[in-house]
BAGUSE-844378 format. One record per residue (C-alpha): residue number from 0; y, z, x; residue in one letter. Coordinates in Angstrom, 3 decimals, padded with zeros to 6 digits. Layout:
residues N
+-----+----------+----------+----------+------+
:  nr :       py :       pz :       px : rest :
+-----+----------+----------+----------+------+
: NUM :        Y :        Z :        X :    a :
...
+-----+----------+----------+----------+------+
This chain:
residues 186
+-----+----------+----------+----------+------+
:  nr :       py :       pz :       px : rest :
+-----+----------+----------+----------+------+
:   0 :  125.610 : -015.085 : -006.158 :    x :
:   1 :  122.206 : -014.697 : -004.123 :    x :
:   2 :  121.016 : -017.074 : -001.467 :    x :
:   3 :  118.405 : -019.032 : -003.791 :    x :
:   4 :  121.176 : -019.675 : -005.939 :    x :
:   5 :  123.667 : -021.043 : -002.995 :    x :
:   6 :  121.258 : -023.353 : -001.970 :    x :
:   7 :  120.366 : -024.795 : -005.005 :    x :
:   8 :  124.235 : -025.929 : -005.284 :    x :
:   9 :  123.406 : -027.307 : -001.865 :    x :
:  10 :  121.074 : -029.332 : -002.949 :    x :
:  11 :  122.574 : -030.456 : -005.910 :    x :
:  12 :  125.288 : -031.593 : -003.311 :    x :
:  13 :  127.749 : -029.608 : -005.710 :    x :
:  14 :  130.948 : -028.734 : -003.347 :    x :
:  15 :  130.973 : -025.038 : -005.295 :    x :
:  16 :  127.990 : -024.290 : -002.366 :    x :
:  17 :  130.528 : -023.843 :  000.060 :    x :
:  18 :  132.931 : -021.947 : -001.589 :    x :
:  19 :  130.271 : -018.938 : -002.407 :    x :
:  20 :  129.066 : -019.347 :  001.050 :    x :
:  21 :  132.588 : -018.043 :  002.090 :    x :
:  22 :  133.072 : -015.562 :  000.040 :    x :
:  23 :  129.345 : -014.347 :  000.757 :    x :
:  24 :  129.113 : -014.487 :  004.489 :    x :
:  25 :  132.369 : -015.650 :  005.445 :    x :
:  26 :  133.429 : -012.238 :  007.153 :    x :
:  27 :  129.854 : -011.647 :  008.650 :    x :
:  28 :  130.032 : -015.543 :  010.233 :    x :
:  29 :  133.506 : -014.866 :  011.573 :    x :
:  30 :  132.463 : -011.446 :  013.251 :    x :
:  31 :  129.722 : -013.506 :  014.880 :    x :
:  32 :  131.888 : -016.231 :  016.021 :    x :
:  33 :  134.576 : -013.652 :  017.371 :    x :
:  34 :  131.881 : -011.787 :  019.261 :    x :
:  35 :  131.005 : -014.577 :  021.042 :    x :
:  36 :  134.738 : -016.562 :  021.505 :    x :
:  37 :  136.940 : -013.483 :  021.265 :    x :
:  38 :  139.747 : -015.854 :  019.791 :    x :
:  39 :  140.420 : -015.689 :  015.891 :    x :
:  40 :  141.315 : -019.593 :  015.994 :    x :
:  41 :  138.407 : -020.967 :  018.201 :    x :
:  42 :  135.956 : -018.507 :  015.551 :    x :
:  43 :  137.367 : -019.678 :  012.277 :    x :
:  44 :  137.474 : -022.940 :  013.514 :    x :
:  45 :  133.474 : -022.520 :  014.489 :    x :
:  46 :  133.025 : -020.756 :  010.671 :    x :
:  47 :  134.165 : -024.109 :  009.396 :    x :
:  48 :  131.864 : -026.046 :  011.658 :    x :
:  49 :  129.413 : -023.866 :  010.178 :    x :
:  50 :  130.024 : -024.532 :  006.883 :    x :
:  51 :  130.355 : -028.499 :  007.523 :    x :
:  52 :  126.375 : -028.622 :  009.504 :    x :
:  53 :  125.030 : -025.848 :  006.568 :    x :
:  54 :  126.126 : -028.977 :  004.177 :    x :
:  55 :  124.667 : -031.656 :  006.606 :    x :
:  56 :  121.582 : -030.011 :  006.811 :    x :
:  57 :  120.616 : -028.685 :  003.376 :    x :
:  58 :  119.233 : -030.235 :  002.363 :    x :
:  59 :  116.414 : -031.396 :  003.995 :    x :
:  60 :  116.135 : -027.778 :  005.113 :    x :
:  61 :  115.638 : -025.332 :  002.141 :    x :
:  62 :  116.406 : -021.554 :  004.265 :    x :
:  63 :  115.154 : -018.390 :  002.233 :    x :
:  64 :  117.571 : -016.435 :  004.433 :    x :
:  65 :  120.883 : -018.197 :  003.739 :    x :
:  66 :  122.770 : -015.439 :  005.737 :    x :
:  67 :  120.349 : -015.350 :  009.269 :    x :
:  68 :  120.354 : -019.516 :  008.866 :    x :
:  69 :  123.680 : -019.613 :  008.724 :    x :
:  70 :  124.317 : -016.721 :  011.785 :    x :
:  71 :  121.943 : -018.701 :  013.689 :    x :
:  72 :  124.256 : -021.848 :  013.459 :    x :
:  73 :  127.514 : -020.091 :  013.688 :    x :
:  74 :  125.860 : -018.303 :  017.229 :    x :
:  75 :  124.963 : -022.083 :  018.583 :    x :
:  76 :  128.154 : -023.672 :  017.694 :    x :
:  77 :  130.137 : -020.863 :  018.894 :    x :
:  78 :  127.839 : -020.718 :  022.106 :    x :
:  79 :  128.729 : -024.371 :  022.802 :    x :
:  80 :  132.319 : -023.912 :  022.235 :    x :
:  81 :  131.601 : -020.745 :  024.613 :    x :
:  82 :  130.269 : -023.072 :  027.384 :    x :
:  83 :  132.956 : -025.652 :  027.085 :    x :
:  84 :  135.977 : -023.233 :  027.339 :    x :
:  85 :  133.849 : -021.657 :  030.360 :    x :
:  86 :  133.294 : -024.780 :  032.236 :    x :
:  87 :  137.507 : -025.102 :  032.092 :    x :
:  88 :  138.116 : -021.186 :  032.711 :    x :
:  89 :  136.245 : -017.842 :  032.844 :    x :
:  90 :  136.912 : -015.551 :  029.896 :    x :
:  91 :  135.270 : -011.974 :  029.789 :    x :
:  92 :  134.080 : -011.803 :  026.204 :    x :
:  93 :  131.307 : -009.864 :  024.743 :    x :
:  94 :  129.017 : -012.791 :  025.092 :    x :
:  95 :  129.617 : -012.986 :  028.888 :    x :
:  96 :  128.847 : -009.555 :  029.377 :    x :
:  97 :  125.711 : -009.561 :  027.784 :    x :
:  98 :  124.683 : -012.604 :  029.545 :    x :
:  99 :  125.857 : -011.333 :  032.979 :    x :
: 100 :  123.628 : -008.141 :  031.978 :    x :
: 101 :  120.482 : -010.468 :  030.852 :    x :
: 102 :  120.529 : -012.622 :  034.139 :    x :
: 103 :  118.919 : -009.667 :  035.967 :    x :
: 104 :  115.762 : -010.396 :  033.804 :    x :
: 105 :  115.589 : -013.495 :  032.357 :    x :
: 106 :  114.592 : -016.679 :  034.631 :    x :
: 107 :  117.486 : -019.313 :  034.266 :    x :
: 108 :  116.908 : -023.442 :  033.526 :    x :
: 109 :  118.103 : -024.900 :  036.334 :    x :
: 110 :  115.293 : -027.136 :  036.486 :    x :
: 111 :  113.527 : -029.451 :  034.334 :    x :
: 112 :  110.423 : -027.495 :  034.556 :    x :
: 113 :  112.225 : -024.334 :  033.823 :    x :
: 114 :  113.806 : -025.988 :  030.779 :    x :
: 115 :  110.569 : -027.336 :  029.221 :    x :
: 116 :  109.024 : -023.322 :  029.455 :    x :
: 117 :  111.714 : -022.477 :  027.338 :    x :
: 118 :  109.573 : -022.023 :  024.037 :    x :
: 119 :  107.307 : -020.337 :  025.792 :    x :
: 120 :  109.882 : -017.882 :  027.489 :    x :
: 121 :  111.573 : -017.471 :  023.930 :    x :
: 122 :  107.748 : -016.139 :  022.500 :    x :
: 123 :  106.945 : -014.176 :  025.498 :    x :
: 124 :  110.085 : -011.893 :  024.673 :    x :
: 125 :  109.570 : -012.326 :  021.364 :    x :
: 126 :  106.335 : -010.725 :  022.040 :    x :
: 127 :  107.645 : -008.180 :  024.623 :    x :
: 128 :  110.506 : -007.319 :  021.716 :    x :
: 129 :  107.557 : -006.716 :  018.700 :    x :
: 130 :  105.837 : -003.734 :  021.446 :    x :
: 131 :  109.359 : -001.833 :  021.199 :    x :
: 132 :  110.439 :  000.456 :  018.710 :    x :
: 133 :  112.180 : -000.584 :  016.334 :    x :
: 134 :  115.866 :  000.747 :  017.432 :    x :
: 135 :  115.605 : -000.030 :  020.924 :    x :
: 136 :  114.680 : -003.673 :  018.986 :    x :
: 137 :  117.788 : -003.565 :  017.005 :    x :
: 138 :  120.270 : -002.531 :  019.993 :    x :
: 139 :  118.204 : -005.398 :  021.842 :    x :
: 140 :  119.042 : -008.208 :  019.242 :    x :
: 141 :  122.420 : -006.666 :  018.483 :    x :
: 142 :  123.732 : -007.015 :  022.031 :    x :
: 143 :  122.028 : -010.316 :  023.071 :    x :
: 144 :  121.517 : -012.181 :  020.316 :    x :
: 145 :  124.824 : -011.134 :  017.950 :    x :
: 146 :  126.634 : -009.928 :  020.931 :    x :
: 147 :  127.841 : -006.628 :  019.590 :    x :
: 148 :  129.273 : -004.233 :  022.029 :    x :
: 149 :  127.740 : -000.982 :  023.166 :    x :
: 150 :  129.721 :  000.716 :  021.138 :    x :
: 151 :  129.602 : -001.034 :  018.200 :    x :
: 152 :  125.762 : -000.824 :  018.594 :    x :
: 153 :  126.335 :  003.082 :  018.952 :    x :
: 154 :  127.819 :  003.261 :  015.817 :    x :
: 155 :  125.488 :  001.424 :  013.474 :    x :
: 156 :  122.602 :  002.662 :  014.321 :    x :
: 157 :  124.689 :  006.551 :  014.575 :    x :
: 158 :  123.702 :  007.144 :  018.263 :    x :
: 159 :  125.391 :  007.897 :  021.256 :    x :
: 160 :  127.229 :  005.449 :  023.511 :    x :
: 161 :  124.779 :  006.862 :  026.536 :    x :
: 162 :  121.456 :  006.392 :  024.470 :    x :
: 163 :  122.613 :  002.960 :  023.743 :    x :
: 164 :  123.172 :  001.975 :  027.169 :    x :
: 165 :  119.554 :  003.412 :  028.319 :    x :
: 166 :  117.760 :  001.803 :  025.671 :    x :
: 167 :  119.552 : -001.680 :  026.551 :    x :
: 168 :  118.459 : -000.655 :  030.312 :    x :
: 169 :  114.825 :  000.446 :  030.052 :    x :
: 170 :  114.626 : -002.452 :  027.400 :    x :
: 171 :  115.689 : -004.870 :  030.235 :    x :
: 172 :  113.638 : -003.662 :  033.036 :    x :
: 173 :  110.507 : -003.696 :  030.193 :    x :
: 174 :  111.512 : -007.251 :  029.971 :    x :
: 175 :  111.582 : -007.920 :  033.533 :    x :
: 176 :  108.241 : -006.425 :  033.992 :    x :
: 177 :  106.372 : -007.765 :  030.738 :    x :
: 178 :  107.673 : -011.247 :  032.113 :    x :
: 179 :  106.640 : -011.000 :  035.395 :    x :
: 180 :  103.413 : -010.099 :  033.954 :    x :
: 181 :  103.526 : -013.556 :  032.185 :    x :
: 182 :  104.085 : -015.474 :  035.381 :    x :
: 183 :  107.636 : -015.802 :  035.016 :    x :
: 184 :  109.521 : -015.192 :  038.427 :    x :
: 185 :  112.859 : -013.620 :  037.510 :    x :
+-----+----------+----------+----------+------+
Protein backbone atom coordinates (compact mmCIF):
# COMPACT_ATOMS: atom_id res chain seq x y z
CA UNK A 1 0.00 0.00 0.00
CA UNK A 2 1.72 3.50 -0.80
CA UNK A 3 1.98 6.36 1.63
CA UNK A 4 -1.06 8.48 0.11
CA UNK A 5 -3.04 5.57 0.67
CA UNK A 6 -1.86 5.01 4.55
CA UNK A 7 -2.73 8.30 5.34
CA UNK A 8 -5.92 8.50 3.97
CA UNK A 9 -6.89 5.51 6.51
CA UNK A 10 -5.39 7.96 8.96
CA UNK A 11 -7.58 10.32 8.36
CA UNK A 12 -10.49 8.38 8.08
CA UNK A 13 -9.39 7.42 11.73
CA UNK A 14 -9.73 3.71 10.35
CA UNK A 15 -7.41 1.50 12.86
CA UNK A 16 -6.25 -0.59 9.44
CA UNK A 17 -3.64 2.74 9.17
CA UNK A 18 -1.57 1.28 11.64
CA UNK A 19 -1.43 -2.07 10.73
CA UNK A 20 0.05 -1.21 7.01
CA UNK A 21 2.26 1.22 8.69
CA UNK A 22 3.92 -1.90 10.32
CA UNK A 23 4.17 -3.97 7.82
CA UNK A 24 5.51 -0.97 5.57
CA UNK A 25 8.10 0.63 7.74
CA UNK A 26 8.00 -1.38 10.71
CA UNK A 27 11.60 -2.94 10.16
CA UNK A 28 13.07 0.44 8.83
CA UNK A 29 11.52 2.30 12.27
CA UNK A 30 12.97 -0.44 14.44
CA UNK A 31 16.54 -0.20 12.78
CA UNK A 32 16.28 3.49 13.60
CA UNK A 33 15.22 3.06 17.08
CA UNK A 34 17.99 0.29 17.67
CA UNK A 35 20.63 2.59 16.24
CA UNK A 36 19.98 5.02 18.57
CA UNK A 37 18.95 2.73 22.00
CA UNK A 38 20.92 -0.39 21.10
CA UNK A 39 18.23 -2.44 23.14
CA UNK A 40 15.54 -4.49 21.08
CA UNK A 41 12.91 -3.77 24.02
CA UNK A 42 13.53 0.02 24.67
CA UNK A 43 13.32 0.25 20.31
CA UNK A 44 10.15 -1.70 19.83
CA UNK A 45 8.78 -0.14 22.63
CA UNK A 46 9.76 3.48 20.88
CA UNK A 47 8.23 1.83 17.30
CA UNK A 48 4.99 1.64 19.21
CA UNK A 49 5.27 5.14 20.55
CA UNK A 50 5.70 5.90 17.06
CA UNK A 51 2.87 4.43 15.84
CA UNK A 52 0.58 5.85 18.84
CA UNK A 53 1.91 10.01 18.03
CA UNK A 54 1.71 9.08 13.89
CA UNK A 55 -2.18 8.44 14.97
CA UNK A 56 -2.29 11.55 17.31
CA UNK A 57 -1.01 13.66 14.82
CA UNK A 58 -2.58 12.75 11.47
CA UNK A 59 -4.39 14.15 11.11
CA UNK A 60 -4.03 17.58 11.34
CA UNK A 61 -0.71 16.88 9.62
CA UNK A 62 -1.16 15.33 6.09
CA UNK A 63 2.99 14.04 5.41
CA UNK A 64 3.71 13.20 1.60
CA UNK A 65 6.66 11.20 2.94
CA UNK A 66 4.96 8.77 5.33
CA UNK A 67 8.32 6.86 5.79
CA UNK A 68 10.91 10.17 6.57
CA UNK A 69 7.74 11.56 8.91
CA UNK A 70 7.58 8.70 10.61
CA UNK A 71 11.79 8.19 10.96
CA UNK A 72 11.78 11.64 12.08
CA UNK A 73 9.45 10.75 15.09
CA UNK A 74 10.84 7.39 15.82
CA UNK A 75 14.63 9.42 15.96
CA UNK A 76 12.98 12.08 18.63
CA UNK A 77 11.25 9.62 20.74
CA UNK A 78 14.07 7.31 20.74
CA UNK A 79 16.48 10.39 21.36
CA UNK A 80 14.45 11.23 24.49
CA UNK A 81 14.38 7.78 25.73
CA UNK A 82 18.28 8.08 24.80
CA UNK A 83 18.66 11.08 27.19
CA UNK A 84 16.67 9.63 30.00
CA UNK A 85 18.54 6.24 30.22
CA UNK A 86 21.80 8.57 29.93
CA UNK A 87 20.99 10.88 32.69
CA UNK A 88 20.68 7.34 34.98
CA UNK A 89 23.84 5.59 33.24
CA UNK A 90 26.25 6.00 30.28
CA UNK A 91 25.71 3.52 27.47
CA UNK A 92 28.11 3.56 24.34
CA UNK A 93 25.64 3.22 21.50
CA UNK A 94 25.92 4.35 18.00
CA UNK A 95 24.13 7.52 18.83
CA UNK A 96 26.73 8.45 21.51
CA UNK A 97 29.46 8.01 19.28
CA UNK A 98 28.29 10.12 16.72
CA UNK A 99 27.45 12.77 19.11
CA UNK A 100 30.81 12.53 20.96
CA UNK A 101 32.29 12.90 17.24
CA UNK A 102 29.86 16.04 16.39
CA UNK A 103 30.73 17.99 19.69
CA UNK A 104 34.09 18.93 18.11
CA UNK A 105 32.01 21.12 15.65
CA UNK A 106 28.82 21.90 16.62
CA UNK A 107 28.25 24.75 19.42
CA UNK A 108 26.17 23.12 22.33
CA UNK A 109 22.77 24.87 24.15
CA UNK A 110 23.79 25.40 27.33
CA UNK A 111 22.34 28.69 27.35
CA UNK A 112 19.18 30.28 26.59
CA UNK A 113 20.68 32.30 23.91
CA UNK A 114 22.35 29.32 22.45
CA UNK A 115 19.02 27.48 22.49
CA UNK A 116 16.95 30.19 20.73
CA UNK A 117 19.89 30.11 17.58
CA UNK A 118 18.96 26.73 17.20
CA UNK A 119 16.89 27.20 13.86
CA UNK A 120 19.31 29.15 12.68
CA UNK A 121 22.25 26.65 13.50
CA UNK A 122 19.97 23.76 12.02
CA UNK A 123 19.85 26.03 8.37
CA UNK A 124 23.37 27.07 8.51
CA UNK A 125 24.37 23.24 8.24
CA UNK A 126 21.68 22.64 6.28
CA UNK A 127 23.27 25.06 4.02
CA UNK A 128 26.90 23.93 4.65
CA UNK A 129 25.41 20.11 3.88
CA UNK A 130 23.64 21.33 0.19
CA UNK A 131 27.68 22.69 -0.92
CA UNK A 132 28.84 18.88 -0.42
CA UNK A 133 28.63 16.21 -2.74
CA UNK A 134 26.21 14.24 -2.61
CA UNK A 135 27.94 10.99 -0.87
CA UNK A 136 29.91 12.77 1.54
CA UNK A 137 25.99 14.21 2.17
CA UNK A 138 24.65 10.79 2.53
CA UNK A 139 27.53 9.36 4.95
CA UNK A 140 26.87 12.86 6.75
CA UNK A 141 23.05 12.25 7.38
CA UNK A 142 23.58 8.51 7.72
CA UNK A 143 25.90 8.80 10.72
CA UNK A 144 24.36 11.85 12.49
CA UNK A 145 21.08 11.99 11.75
CA UNK A 146 20.11 7.92 11.41
CA UNK A 147 23.10 7.00 13.37
CA UNK A 148 24.43 4.26 11.16
CA UNK A 149 27.85 3.02 11.86
CA UNK A 150 30.92 3.54 9.73
CA UNK A 151 30.64 0.49 8.51
CA UNK A 152 27.31 0.18 7.79
CA UNK A 153 27.73 3.53 5.91
CA UNK A 154 30.69 1.72 4.00
CA UNK A 155 28.56 -0.75 2.80
CA UNK A 156 25.59 1.08 1.34
CA UNK A 157 27.05 3.40 -0.41
CA UNK A 158 29.94 0.26 -1.59
CA UNK A 159 33.00 2.22 -0.28
CA UNK A 160 35.69 1.57 1.90
CA UNK A 161 35.62 1.72 5.69
CA UNK A 162 38.77 4.39 5.34
CA UNK A 163 36.95 6.66 2.69
CA UNK A 164 34.05 6.68 4.98
CA UNK A 165 35.84 7.80 7.91
CA UNK A 166 37.65 10.78 5.83
CA UNK A 167 34.62 11.96 4.33
CA UNK A 168 32.84 12.03 7.93
CA UNK A 169 36.26 13.95 8.96
CA UNK A 170 36.82 16.55 6.24
CA UNK A 171 32.90 16.84 6.36
CA UNK A 172 33.27 17.85 10.08
CA UNK A 173 36.12 20.17 9.93
CA UNK A 174 34.03 21.83 6.65
CA UNK A 175 31.41 22.21 9.24
CA UNK A 176 33.52 23.68 11.80
CA UNK A 177 34.87 26.16 9.41
CA UNK A 178 31.59 27.08 7.35
CA UNK A 179 30.17 27.75 10.99
CA UNK A 180 32.70 29.73 12.25
CA UNK A 181 32.28 31.63 9.17
CA UNK A 182 28.60 32.18 10.32
CA UNK A 183 29.58 33.57 13.68
CA UNK A 184 29.11 30.52 15.51
CA UNK A 185 32.00 29.91 18.12
CA UNK A 186 32.44 26.14 18.33
Amino acid sequence: MNDQKIVELYWQRDESALQHTAACYGAALTAVARRILDDPTESEETVNDTYLKAWNVIPPHKPTKLGAFLAKITRELAIDRYRRRRAEKRAATQYALSLEELSECIPGGETPDEALDCKALTEAIGAYLAGVKPAVRQAFVGRYFFALSLQEIADKQGVTLSWVKTALHRARVGLREHLEKEGYSV
